[in-house]
C-alpha positions as CSV (number, residue, x, y, z in Angstrom):
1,X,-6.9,13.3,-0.3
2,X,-9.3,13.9,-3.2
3,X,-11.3,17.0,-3.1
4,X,-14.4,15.9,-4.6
5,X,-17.8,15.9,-2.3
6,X,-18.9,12.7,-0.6
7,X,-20.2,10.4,-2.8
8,X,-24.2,9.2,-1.9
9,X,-24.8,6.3,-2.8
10,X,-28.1,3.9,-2.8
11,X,-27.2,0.2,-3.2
12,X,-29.8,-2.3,-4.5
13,X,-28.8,-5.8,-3.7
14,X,-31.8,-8.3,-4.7
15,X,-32.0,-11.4,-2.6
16,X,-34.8,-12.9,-4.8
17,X,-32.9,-14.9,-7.3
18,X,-30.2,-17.6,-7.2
19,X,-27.4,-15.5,-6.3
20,X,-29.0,-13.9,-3.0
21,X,-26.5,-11.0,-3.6
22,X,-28.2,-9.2,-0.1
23,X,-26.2,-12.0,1.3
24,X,-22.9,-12.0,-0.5
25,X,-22.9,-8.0,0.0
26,X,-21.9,-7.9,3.8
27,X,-17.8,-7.8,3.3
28,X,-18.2,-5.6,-0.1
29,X,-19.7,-3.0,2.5
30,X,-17.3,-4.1,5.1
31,X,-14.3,-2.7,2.4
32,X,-16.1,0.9,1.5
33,X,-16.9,1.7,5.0
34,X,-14.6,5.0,5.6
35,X,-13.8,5.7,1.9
36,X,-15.3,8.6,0.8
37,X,-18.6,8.0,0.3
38,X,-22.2,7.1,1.8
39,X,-23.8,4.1,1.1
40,X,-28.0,3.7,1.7
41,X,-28.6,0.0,1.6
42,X,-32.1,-0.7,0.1
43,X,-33.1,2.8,0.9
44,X,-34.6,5.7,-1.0
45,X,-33.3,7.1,-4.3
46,X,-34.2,10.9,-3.4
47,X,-31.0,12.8,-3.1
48,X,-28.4,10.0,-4.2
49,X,-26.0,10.6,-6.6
50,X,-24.8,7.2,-7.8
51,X,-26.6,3.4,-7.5
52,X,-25.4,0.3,-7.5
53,X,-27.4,-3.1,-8.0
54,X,-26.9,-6.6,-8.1
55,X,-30.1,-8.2,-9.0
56,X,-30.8,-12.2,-10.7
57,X,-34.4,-10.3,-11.3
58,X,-35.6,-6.9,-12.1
59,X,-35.1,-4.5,-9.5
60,X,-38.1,-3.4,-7.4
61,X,-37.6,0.2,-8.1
62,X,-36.7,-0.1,-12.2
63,X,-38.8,2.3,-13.2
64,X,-37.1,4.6,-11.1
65,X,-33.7,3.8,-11.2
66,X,-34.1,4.0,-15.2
67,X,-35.3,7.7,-15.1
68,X,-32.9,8.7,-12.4
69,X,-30.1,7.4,-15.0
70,X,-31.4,8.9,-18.0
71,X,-31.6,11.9,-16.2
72,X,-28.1,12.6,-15.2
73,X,-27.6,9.4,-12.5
74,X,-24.7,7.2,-12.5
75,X,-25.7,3.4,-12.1
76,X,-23.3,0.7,-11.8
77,X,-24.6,-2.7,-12.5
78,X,-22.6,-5.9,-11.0
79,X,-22.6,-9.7,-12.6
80,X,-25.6,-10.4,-14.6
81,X,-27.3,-7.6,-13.3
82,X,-28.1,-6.6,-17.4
83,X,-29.4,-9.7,-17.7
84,X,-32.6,-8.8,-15.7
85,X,-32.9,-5.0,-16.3
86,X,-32.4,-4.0,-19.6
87,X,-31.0,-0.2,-19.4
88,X,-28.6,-0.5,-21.8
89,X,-30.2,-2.8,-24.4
90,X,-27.3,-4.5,-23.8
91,X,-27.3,-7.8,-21.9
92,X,-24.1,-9.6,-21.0
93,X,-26.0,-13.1,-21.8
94,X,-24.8,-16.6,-20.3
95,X,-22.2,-17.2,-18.3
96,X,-18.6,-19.8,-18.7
97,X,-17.5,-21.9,-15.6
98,X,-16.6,-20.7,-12.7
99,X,-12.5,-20.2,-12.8
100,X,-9.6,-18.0,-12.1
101,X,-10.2,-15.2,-14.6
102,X,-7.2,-12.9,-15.4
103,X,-8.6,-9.2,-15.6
104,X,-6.4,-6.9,-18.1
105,X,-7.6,-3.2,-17.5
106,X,-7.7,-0.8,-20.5
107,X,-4.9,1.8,-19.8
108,X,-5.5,5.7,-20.2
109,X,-9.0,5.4,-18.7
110,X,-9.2,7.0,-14.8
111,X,-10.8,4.4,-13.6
112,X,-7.7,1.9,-14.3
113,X,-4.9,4.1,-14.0
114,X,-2.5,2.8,-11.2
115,X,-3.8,-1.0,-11.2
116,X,-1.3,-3.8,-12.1
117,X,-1.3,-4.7,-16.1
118,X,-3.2,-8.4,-15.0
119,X,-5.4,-9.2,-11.8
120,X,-6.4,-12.1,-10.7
121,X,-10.1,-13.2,-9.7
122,X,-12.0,-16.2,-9.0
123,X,-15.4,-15.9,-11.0
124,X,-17.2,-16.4,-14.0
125,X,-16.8,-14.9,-17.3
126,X,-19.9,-13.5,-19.5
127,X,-19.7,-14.8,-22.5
128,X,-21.6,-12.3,-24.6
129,X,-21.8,-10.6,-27.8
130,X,-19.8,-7.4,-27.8
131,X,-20.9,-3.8,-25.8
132,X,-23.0,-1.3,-27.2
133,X,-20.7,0.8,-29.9
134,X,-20.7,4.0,-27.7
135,X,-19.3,2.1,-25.2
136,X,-15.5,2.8,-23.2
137,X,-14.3,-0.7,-22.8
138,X,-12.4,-0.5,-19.1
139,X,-11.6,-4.7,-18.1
140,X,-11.2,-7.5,-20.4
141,X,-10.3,-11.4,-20.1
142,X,-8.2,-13.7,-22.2
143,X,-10.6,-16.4,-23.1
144,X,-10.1,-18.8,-25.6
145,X,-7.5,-17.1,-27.6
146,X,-9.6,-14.1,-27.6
147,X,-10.3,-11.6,-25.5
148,X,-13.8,-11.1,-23.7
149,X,-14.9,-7.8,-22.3
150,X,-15.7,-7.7,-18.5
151,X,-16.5,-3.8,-17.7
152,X,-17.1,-1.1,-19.7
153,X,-19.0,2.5,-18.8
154,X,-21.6,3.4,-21.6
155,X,-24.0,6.7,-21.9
156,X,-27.4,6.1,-21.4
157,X,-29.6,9.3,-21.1
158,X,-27.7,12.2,-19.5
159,X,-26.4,9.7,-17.2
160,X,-23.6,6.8,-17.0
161,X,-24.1,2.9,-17.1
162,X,-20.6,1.2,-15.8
163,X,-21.3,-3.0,-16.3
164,X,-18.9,-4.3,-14.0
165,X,-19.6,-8.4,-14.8
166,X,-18.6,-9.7,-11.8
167,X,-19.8,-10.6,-8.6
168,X,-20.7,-14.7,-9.2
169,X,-19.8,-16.0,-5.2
170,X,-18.2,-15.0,-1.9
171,X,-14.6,-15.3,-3.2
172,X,-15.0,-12.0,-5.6
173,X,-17.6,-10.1,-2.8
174,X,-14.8,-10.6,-0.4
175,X,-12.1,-9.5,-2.2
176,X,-10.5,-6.1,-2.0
177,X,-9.8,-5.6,-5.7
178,X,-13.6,-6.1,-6.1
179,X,-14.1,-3.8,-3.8
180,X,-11.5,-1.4,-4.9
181,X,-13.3,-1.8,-8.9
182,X,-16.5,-1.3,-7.3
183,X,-15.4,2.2,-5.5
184,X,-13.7,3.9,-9.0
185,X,-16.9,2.3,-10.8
186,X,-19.3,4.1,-8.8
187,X,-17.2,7.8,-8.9
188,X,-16.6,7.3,-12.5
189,X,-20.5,6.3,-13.1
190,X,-21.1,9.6,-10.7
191,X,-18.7,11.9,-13.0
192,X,-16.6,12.1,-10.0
193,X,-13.0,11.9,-11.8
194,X,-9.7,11.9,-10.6
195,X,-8.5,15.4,-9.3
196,X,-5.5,16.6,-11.5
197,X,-1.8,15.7,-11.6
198,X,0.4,16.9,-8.5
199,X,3.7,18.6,-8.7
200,X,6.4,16.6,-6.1
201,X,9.3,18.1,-4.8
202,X,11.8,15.9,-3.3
203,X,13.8,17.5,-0.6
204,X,17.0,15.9,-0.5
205,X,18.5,13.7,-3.1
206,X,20.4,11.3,-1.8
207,X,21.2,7.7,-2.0
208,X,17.4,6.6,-2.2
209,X,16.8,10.1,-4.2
210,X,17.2,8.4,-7.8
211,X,14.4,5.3,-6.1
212,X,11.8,8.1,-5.4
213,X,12.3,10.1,-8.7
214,X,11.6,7.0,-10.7
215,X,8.5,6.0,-9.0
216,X,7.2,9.9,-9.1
217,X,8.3,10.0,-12.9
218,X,6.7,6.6,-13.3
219,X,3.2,6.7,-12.0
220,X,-0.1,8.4,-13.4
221,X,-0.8,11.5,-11.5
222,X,2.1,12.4,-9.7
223,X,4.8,14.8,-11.8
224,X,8.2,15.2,-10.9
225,X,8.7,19.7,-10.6
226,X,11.7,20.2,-8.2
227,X,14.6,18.7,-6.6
228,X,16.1,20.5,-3.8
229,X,19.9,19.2,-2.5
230,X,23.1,21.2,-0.8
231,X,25.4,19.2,-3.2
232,X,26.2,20.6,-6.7
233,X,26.9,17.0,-7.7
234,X,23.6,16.0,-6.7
235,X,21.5,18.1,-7.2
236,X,23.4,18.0,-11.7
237,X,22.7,13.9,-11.3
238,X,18.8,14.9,-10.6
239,X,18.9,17.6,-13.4
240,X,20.7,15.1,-15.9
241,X,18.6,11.8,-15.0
242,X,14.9,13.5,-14.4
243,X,15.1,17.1,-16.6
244,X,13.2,18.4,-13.6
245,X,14.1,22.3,-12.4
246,X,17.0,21.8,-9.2
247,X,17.5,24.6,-6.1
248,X,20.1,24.6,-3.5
249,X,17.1,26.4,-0.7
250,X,14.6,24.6,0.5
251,X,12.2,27.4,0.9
252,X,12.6,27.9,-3.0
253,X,11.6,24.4,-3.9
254,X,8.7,25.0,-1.2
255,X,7.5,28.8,-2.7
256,X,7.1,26.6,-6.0
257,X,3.4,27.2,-6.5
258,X,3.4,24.2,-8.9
259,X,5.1,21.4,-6.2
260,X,2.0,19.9,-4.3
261,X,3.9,17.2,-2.6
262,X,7.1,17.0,-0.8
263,X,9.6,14.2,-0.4
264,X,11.6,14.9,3.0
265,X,14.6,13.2,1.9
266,X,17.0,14.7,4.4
267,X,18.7,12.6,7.5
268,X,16.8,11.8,10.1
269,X,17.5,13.9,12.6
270,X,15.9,16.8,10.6
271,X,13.0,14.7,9.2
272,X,10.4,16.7,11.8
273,X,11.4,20.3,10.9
274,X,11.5,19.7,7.6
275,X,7.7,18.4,7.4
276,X,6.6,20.9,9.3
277,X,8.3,23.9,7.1
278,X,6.5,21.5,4.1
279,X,3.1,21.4,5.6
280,X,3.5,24.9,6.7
281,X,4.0,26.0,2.9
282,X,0.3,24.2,2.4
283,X,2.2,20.6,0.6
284,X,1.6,17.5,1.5
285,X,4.4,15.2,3.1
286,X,6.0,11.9,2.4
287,X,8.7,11.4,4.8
288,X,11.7,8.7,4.3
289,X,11.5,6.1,7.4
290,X,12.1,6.9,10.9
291,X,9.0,9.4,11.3
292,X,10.7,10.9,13.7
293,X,13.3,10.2,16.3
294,X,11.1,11.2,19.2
295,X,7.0,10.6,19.6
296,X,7.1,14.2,20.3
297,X,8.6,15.4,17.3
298,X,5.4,13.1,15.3
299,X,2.8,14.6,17.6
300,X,3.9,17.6,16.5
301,X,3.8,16.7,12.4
302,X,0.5,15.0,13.1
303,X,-1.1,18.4,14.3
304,X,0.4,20.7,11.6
305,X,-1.2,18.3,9.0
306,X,-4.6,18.2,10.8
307,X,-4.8,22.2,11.1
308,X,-3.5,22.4,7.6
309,X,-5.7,19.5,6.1
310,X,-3.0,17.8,4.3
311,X,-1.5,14.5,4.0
312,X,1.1,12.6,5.8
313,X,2.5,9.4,5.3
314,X,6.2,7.4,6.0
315,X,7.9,5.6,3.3
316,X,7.8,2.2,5.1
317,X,7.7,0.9,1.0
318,X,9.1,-2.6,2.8
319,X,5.5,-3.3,3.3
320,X,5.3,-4.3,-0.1
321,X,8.8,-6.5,-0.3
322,X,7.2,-10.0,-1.3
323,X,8.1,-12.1,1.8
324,X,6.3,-10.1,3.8
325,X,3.6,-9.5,1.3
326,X,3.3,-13.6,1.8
327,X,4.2,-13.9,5.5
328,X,1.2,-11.4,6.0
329,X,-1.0,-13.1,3.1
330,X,-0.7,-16.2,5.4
331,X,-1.6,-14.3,9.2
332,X,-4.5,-12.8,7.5
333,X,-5.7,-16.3,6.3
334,X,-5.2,-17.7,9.5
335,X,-2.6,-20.3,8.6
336,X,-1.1,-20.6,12.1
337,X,-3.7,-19.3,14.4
338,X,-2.9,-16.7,17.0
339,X,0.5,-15.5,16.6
340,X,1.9,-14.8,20.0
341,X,5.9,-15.2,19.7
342,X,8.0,-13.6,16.8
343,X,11.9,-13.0,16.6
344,X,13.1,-10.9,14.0
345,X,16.8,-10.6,12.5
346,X,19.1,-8.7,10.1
347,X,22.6,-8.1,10.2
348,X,26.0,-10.3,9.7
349,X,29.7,-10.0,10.0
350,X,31.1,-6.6,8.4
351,X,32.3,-2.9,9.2
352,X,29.6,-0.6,9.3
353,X,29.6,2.5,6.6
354,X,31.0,5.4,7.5
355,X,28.0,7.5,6.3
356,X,25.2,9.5,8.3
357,X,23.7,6.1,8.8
358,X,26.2,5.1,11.2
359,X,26.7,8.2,13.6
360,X,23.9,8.3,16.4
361,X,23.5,11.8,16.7
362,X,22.2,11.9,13.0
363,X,20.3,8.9,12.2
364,X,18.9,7.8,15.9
365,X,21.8,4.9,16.1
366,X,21.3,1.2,15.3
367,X,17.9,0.8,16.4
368,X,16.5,3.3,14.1
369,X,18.0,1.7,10.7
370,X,16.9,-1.3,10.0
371,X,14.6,-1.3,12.7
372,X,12.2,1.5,11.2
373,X,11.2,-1.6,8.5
374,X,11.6,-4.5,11.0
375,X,9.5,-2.8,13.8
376,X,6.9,-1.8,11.3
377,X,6.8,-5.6,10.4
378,X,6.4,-6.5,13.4
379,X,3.6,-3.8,14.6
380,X,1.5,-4.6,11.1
381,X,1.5,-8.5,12.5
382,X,1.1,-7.6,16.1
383,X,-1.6,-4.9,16.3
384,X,-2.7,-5.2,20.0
385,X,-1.4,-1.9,21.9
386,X,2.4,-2.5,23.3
387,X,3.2,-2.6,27.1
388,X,6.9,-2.7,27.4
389,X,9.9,-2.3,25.7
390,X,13.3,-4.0,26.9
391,X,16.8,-3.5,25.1
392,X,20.4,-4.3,25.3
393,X,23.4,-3.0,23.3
394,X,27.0,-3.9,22.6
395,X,29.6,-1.6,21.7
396,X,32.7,-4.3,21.3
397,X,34.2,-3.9,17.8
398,X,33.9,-1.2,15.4
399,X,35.1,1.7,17.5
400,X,35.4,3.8,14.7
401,X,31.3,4.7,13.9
402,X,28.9,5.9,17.2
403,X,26.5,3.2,16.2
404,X,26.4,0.2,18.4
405,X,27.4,-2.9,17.2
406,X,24.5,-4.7,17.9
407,X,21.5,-4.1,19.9
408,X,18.1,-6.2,20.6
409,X,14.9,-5.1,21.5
410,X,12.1,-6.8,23.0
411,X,8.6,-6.4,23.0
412,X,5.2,-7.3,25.3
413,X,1.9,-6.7,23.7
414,X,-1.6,-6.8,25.7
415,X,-2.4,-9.8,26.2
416,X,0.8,-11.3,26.5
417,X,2.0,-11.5,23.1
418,X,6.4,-11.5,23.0
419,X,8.2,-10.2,19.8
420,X,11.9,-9.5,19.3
421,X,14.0,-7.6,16.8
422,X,18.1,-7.8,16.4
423,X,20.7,-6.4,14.4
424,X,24.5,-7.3,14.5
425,X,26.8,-6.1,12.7
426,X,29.0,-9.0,14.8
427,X,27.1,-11.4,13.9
428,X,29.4,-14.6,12.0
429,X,26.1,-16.3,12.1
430,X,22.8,-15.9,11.2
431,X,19.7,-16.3,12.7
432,X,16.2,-16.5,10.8
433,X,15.2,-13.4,9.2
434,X,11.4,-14.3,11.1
435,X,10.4,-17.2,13.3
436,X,6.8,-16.3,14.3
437,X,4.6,-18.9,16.2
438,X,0.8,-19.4,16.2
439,X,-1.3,-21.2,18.5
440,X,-1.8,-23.4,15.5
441,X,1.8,-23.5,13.6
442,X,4.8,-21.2,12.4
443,X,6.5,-19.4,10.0
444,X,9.6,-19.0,9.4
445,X,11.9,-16.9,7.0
446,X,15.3,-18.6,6.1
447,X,17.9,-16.1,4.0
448,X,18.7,-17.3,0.7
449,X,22.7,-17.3,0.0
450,X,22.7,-15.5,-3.7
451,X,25.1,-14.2,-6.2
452,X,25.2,-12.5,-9.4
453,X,27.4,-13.9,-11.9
454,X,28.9,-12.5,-14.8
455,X,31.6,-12.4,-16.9
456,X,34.6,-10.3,-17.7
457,X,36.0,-8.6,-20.7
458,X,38.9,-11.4,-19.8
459,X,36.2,-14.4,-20.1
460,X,37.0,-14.8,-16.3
461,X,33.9,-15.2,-14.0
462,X,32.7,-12.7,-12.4
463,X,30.8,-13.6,-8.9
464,X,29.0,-10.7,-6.9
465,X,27.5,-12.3,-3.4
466,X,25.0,-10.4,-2.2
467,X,24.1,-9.4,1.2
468,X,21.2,-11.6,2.6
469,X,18.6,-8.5,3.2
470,X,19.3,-7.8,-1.2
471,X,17.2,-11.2,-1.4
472,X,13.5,-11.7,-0.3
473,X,13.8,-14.7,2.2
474,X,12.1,-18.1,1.4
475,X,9.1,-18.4,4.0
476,X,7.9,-21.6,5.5
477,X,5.2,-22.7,6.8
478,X,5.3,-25.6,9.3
479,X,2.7,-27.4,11.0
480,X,2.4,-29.2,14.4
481,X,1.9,-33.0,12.3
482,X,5.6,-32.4,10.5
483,X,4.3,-30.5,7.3
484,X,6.2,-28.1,6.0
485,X,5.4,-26.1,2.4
486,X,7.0,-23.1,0.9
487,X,5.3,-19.9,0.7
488,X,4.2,-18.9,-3.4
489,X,5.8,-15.8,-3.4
490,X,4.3,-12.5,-6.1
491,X,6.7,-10.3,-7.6
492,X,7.3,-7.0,-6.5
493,X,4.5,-4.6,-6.7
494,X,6.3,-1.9,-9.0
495,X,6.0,1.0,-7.3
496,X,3.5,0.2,-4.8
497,X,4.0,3.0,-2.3
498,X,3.5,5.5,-4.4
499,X,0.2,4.0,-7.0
500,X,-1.2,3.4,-3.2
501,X,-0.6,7.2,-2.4
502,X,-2.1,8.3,-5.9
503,X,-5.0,6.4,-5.3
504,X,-5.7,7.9,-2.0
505,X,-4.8,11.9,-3.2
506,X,-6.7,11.9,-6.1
507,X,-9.6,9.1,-6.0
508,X,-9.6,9.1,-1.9
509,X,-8.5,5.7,-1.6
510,X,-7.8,4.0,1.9
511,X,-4.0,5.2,2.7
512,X,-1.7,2.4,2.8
513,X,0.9,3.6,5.6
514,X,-1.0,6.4,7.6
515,X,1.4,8.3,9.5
516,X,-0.3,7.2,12.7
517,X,1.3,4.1,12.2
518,X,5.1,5.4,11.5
519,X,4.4,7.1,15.1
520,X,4.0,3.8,16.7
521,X,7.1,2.9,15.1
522,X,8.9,5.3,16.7
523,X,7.1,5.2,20.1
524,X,8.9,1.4,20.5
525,X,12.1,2.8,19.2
526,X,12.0,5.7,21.2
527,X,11.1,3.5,24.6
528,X,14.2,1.1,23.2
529,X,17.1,3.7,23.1
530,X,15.6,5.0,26.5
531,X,15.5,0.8,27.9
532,X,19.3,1.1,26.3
533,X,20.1,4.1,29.0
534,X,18.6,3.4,32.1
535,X,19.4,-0.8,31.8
536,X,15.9,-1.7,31.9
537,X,12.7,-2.4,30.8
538,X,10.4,0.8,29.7
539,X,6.7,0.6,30.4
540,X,4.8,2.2,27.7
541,X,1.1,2.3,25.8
542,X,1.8,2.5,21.5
């Protein structure tokens, strides 16, 4: 988490003119409650650091907000805020139509670093004359084959002006990119910048090792300074592909003064010791999916962190796989009511690998593969606290691994929710990937049958099926009169985990996957493998 003080803040929102921004403002606030910072609504400017003011008129305490800027402040003025108040002898003039604006932030600047080349907003664009020529230009907008300037941060005084022209109706106030623009307007405006770039250390490089060095080596902030692995081969593969220093002890890679962050990449029976040693050698954690095989072995984590004030969060990065992104997307807007029943699936016909992933003692057995991702689904759409957890396994075919074959696990939720999760590696059929029901229509997530075809040095063709979890899974909603309509799908948010993790180290950004939430995971799993061995339902509170 960012070590800069609390940001105080005063917030001017004027209800006088057309706009009634006091009345738009409610889910902005709603979205910066718990960052860090403290927000005084209408309040008094004495001991504030930063303001921020939305105003269709000139703000009832001008005169002092203009010498608190000039005197060191930070301001950050929203929409046509210039329009009225004329700090910068700058306005941003008239306004174009309403429309969906696509915002293109200026890299190299902390206040963009880590936000997706384009973003979308519905809002209208200023069509002014360009900003003032001392002025850092930080969002712009195609508009008419040109490109139109929406924020920029300007000196004024001994103090910083950030003009963020946005802010025209309910759809941008509610948003939580406004919001996020809003947050890193106000700390830049404050001279609160980012704290500087962390050394990570990735613990293990395995068969996901190569996925975590390329989103470390990728994104602003972080800096790729050690790879620790007990294979030579490995650990030459890291050395070759990343140039990054390589140790065969992990309390080497952990004495390095310049690692901040470590990856615990190791298998999952070892996941808890190995954060603890990391968070006992004062780094912050990311640990690979399960947490932990045992909600004790969490509880424990969670404590070291707290005493040692550093970070811990799971790489559940299938939060950001785009059929989720829009099966969630639709929940959160309500498209099928209450959901109250969910099945879940993954699996097929084929012989398990013969890898750690397959031998219970190591990786926790079936349920805790697939089902780290699947149950953390399934808790992100089901929040209410769980009640019981019921499971069956089979052991019929592949004698050869300790793994089951299959097992299913099912759910209660307060209030009476049901959810259910299976994987089958016996399965000559398959089931929906989701089937989720609302109180006021469904979802449901059909696997696409792919393949990747190529051809050979022969001319021959060259067909590679893929397995159904290497596709996202078309997602449909259907409603109770017949109508059914495919989910729009985004790609991929490149790297997403980790620009989410950035953002809450260095700026204090809300944290994506707090490890609280992994712990839940493992809580259900934990109550499964137990419901496994004693052939029935486990009571439990998660």
């Amino acid at each position: 988490m960012s070590e800069s003080p609390r940001l105080r803040v005063l917030a001017l929102f004027d209800e006088r003119g057309a706009h009634r921004y006091a009345s738009l403002a409610g889910p902005l606030l709603s979205r910066l409650v718990g960052l860090e910072l403290d927000l005084d609504v209408g309040g008094r400017l004495a001991g504030q650091r930063a303001v921020l003011i939305a105003a269709d008129q000139p703000p009832e305490q001008a005169e002092q907000v203009d010498h608190f800027l000039r005197a060191g402040g930070g301001v950050v003025a929203l929409h046509g805020t210039l329009n009225a108040w004329a700090a910068a002898g700058w306005a941003p003039g008239e306004p174009g139509p309403e429309t969906e604006l696509l915002l293109r932030p200026v890299p190299g600047h902390p206040l963009t670093d880590r936000l997706d080349p384009e973003l979308r907003v519905q809002d209208e664009l200023f069509l002014s004359d360009p900003p003032p020529p001392d002025a850092t230009v930080l969002l712009t907008a195609p508009w008419h084959y040109g490109e139109r300037v929406v924020a920029f941060s300007q000196p004024v005084g001994a103090g910083r002006l950030v003009h963020m022209g946005l802010g025209h109706g309910p759809a941008t106030w509610s948003s939580d990119l406004f919001a996020r623009l809003v947050f890193r307007a106000l700390r830049h405006a404050a001279g609160l910048e980012a704290a500087p770039t962390l050394g990570v250390g990735l613990l293990g490089y395995g068969a996901i090792g190569r996925e975590h060095a390329t989103s470390i080596s990728d994104v602003p902030g972080f800096e790729l300074r050690g790879v620790c692995d007990r294979l030579p081969e490995r650990r030459e593969q890291a050395r070759a592909a990343f140039g990054v220093d390589v140790h065969v002890d992990s309390q080497t890679l952990l004495s390095d003064p310049g690692v901040d962050l470590v990856v615990v990449g190791v298998p999952p029976v070892a996941h808890a010791g190995a954060c603890l040693e990391a968070l006992a050698a004062g780094k912050h954690v990311i640990c690979e999916k399960p947490f932990a095989l045992r909600v004790e072995e969490c509880d424990q984590v969670l404590a070291a962190a707290s005493a040692a004030e550093r970070a811990v969060t799971v790489y559940q990065s299938r939060r950001w796989d785009p059929d989720f992104v829009a099966l969630r997307a639709a929940v959160a807007e309500d498209a099928i009511g209450e959901p109250f029943y969910m099945e879940s699936f993954i699996g097929g016909f084929s012989h398990p690998c013969s890898y750690w992933h397959s031998h219970q003692p190591i990786s926790g057995g079936t349920i805790y593969d697939w089902g780290s991702h699947y149950f953390d689904w399934m808790l992100t759409l089901f929040p209410q606290p769980v009640t019981s957890v019921s499971a069956v396994a089979h052991k019929r075919v592949w004698h050869d691994v300790s793994n089951s074959d299959q097992v299913r696990v099912d759910v209660g939720f307060e209030g009476g929710a049901q959810a259910s999760f299976m994987q089958s590696d016996i399965a000559a059929a398959l089931k929906p990937k989701w089937y989720l029901l609302g109180t006021r229509g469904a979802l449901v997530g059909d696997w696409r049958q792919e393949a990747v075809k190529s051809r050979a040095w022969t001319g021959d063709l060259v067909e590679e099926v893929l397995a159904p979890s290497e596709s996202p899974a078309e997602v449909t909603l259907h409603l109770p009169d017949g109508t059914r309509s495919r989910l729009g799908q985004a790609p991929r948010a490149r790297h997403g985990f980790y620009r989410n993790l950035a953002d809450h180290l260095l700026l204090g950004e809300r944290l994506a996957v707090p490890a609280a939430e992994a712990r839940r995971n493992v809580a259900v799993m934990e109550a499964a493998t137990r419901s496994i061995a004693a052939g029935q339902a486990i009571e439990v509170r998660a």
